[in-house]
C-alpha positions as CSV (number, residue, x, y, z in Angstrom):
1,X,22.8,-18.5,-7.1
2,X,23.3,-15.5,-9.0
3,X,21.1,-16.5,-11.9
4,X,17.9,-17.0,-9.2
5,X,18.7,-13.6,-7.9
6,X,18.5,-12.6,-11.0
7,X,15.3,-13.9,-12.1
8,X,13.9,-13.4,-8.9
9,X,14.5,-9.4,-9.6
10,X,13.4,-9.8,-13.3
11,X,9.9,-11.4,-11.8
12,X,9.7,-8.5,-9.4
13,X,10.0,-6.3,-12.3
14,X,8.1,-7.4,-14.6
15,X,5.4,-7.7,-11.6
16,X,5.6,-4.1,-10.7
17,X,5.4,-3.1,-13.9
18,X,2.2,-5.1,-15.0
19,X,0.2,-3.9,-12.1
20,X,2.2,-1.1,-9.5
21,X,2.6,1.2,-12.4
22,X,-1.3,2.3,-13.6
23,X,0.2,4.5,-16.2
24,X,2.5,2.3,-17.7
25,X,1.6,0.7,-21.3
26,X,4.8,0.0,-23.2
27,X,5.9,-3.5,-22.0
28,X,8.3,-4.1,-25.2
29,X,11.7,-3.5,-23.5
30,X,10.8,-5.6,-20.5
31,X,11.1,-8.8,-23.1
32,X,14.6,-7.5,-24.0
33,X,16.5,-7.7,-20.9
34,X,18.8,-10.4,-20.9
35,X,17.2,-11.2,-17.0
36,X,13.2,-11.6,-18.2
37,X,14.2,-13.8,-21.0
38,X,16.0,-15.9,-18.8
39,X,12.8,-16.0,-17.1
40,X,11.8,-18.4,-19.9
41,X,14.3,-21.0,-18.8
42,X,13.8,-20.4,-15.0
43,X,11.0,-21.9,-12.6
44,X,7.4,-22.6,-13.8
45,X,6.6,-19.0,-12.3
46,X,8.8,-17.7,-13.7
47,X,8.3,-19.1,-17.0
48,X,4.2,-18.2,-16.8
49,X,5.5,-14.6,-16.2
50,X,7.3,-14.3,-18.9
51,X,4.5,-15.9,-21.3
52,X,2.3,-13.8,-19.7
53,X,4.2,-10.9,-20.7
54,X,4.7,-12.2,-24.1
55,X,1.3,-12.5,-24.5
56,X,0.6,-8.8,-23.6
57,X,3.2,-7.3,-25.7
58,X,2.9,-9.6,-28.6
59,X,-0.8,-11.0,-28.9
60,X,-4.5,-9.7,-29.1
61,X,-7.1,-9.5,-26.3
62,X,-8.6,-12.9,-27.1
63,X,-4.7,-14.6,-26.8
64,X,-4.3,-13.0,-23.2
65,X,-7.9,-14.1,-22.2
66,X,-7.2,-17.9,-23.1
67,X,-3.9,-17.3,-21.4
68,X,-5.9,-15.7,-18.0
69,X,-8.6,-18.7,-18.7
70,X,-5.5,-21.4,-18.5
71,X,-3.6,-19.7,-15.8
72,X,-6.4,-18.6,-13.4
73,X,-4.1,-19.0,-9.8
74,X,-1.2,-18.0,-11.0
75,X,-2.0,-14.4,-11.0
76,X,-2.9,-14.8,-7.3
77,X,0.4,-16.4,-6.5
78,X,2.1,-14.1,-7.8
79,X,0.1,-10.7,-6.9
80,X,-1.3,-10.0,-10.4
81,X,-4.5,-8.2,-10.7
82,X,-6.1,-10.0,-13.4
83,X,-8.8,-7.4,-13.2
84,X,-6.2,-4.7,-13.8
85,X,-4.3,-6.4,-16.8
86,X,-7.5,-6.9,-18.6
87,X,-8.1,-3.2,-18.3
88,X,-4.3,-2.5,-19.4
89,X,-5.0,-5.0,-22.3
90,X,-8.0,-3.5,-23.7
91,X,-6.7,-0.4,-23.7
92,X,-3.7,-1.8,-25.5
93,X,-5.6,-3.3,-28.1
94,X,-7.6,-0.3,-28.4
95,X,-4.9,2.1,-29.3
96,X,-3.7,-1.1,-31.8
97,X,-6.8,-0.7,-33.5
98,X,-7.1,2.9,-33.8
99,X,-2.9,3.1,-35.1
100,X,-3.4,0.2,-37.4
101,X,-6.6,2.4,-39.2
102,X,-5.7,4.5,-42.2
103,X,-9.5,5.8,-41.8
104,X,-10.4,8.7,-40.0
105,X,-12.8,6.9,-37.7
106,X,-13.2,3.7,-36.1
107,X,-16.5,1.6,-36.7
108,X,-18.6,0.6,-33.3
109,X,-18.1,-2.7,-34.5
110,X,-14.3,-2.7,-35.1
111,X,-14.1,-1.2,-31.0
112,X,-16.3,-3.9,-29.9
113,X,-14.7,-7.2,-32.0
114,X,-11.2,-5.6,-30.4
115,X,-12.3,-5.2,-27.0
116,X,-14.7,-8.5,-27.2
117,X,-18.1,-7.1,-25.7
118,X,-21.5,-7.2,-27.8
């Protein structure tokens, strides 16, 4: 009983986090709580949560758009904003791009293969 307490307040974390928290980008420590990766073991909810989070914090816009493509209800069920994630995502793989450059400038076409618009 304790362990679906547990992952029930590791869902509602993670939850909040994704979407209640606008300003909130680094994800990272979330995966490192003993109770979200027992999410991995838990219900199938639970475990889509924590792939989904996985999939923020460790993939590229194109990985957590296959994901939202495969997944569409779930983030209805559980209150996601898929709408918001994508725009927490892009920005993510924005500031990837422009801290992985050793260049003083980012190309048009390195912004728009990150962010995947034409």
């Amino acid at each position: 009983k304790d362990l679906d307490e547990s992952s029930k307040a590791a869902q509602s974390a993670v939850i909040e986090a994704l979407c209640s928290m606008p300003s909130l980008y680094h994800f990272e420590e979330y995966l490192n709580m003993p109770a979200v990766k027992h999410l991995e073991q838990a219900d199938a909810d639970a475990k889509t949560l924590y792939a989904l989070l996985k999939t923020i914090v460790c993939d590229d816009l194109s990985a957590f758009s296959k994901f939202a493509d495969s997944n569409k209800a779930f983030f209805g069920k559980v209150g996601l904003s898929q709408d918001e994630l994508l725009r927490k995502v892009r920005l993510l793989a924005l500031c990837s791009l422009a801290n992985s450059q050793t260049l003083t400038h980012l190309s048009f076409k390195d912004i728009a293969s990150a962010l995947n618009v034409s």
